[in-house]
C-alpha positions in Angstrom: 29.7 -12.5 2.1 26.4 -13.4 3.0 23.5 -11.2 3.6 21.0 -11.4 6.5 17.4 -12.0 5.6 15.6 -10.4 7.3 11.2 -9.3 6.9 9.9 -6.1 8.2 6.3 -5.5 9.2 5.3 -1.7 9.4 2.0 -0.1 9.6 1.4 3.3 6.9 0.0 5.1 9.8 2.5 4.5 12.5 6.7 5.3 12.8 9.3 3.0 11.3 11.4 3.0 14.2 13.8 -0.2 14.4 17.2 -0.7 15.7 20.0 -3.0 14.5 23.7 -3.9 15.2 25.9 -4.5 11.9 28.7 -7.6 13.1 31.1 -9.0 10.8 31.9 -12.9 11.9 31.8 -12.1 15.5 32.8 -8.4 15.7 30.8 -5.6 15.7 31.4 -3.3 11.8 33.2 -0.2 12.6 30.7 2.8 10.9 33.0 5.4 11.1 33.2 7.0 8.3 30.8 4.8 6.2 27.4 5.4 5.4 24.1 3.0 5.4 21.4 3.2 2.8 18.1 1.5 2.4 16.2 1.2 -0.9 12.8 0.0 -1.2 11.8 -1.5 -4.5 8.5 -3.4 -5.9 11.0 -6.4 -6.4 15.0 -6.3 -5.8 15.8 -6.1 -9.3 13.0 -3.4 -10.4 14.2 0.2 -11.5 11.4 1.9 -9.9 12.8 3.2 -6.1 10.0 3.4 -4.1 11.9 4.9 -0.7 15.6 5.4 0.0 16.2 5.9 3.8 20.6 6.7 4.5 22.5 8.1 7.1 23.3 11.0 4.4 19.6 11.9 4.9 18.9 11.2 8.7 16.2 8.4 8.7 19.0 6.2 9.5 20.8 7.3 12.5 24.0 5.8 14.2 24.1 5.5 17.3 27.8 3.8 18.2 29.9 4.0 15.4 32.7 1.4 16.9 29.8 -1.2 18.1 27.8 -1.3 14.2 24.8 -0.1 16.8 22.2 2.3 14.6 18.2 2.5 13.7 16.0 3.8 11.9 13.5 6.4 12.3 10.8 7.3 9.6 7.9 9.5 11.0 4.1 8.1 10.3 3.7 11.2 8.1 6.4 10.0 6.0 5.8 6.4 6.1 2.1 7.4 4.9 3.5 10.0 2.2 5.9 8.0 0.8 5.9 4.4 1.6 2.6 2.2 -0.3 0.4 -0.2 1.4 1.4 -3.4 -0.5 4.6 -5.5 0.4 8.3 -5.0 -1.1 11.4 -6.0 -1.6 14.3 -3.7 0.1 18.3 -4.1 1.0 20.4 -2.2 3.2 24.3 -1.7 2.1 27.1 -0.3 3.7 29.0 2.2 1.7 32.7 2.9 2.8 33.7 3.6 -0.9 32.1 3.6 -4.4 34.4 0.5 -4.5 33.8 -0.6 -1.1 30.1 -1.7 -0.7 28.5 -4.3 0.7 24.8 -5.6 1.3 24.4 -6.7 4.4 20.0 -7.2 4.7 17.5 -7.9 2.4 13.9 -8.9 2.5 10.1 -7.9 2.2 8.9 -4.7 3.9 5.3 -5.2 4.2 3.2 -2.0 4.7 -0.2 -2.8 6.3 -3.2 -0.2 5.9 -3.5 2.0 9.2 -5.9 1.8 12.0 -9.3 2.7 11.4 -12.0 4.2 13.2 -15.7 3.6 13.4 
């Protein structure tokens, strides 16, 4: 399978709120059941984690299971706490089993410094 590339543009003082529909040929991925993680790293294949974001831990929520709908919801605090200015690399997988996982996104996530004022 081939993954979707896909570049993300956030700013460390605002929310990370984005929406997305998972499809598999031309049907929507049935979610029941499976979960959806996020990992942020300096570069794909680099140890260091930077951010994790899953449906076990709420910042990705979904919203209809049967239609692959779901999004993501970080708060500014948290973006600013534990997200860098800088840019990254991060994927997004679908778990069903620890046999059964697939990437299905992958790209940079580029965190730009916040608004200032004078």
């Amino acid at each position: 399978m081939i993954c979707e590339t896909r570049n993300v543009t956030i700013r460390v003082d605002e929310q990370w709120n984005e929406a997305f529909w998972l499809v598999e040929g031309n049907l929507p991925l049935d979610l029941t059941g499976k979960t959806i993680e996020l990992y942020v790293r300096p570069r794909f294949d680099h140890a260091t984690l930077i951010r994790k974001l899953s449906t076990a831990t709420g910042e990705i929520v979904v919203d209809n299971a049967q239609k692959g709908a779901a999004h993501i919801f970080v708060t500014a605090a948290s973006v600013a706490a534990t997200i860098p200015v800088g840019v990254w690399d991060y994927f997004m997988r679908v778990v069903n089993t620890s046999d059964d996982i697939k990437e299905w996104r992958r790209g940079t996530l580029t965190v730009r410094p916040g608004r200032t004022t004078s």
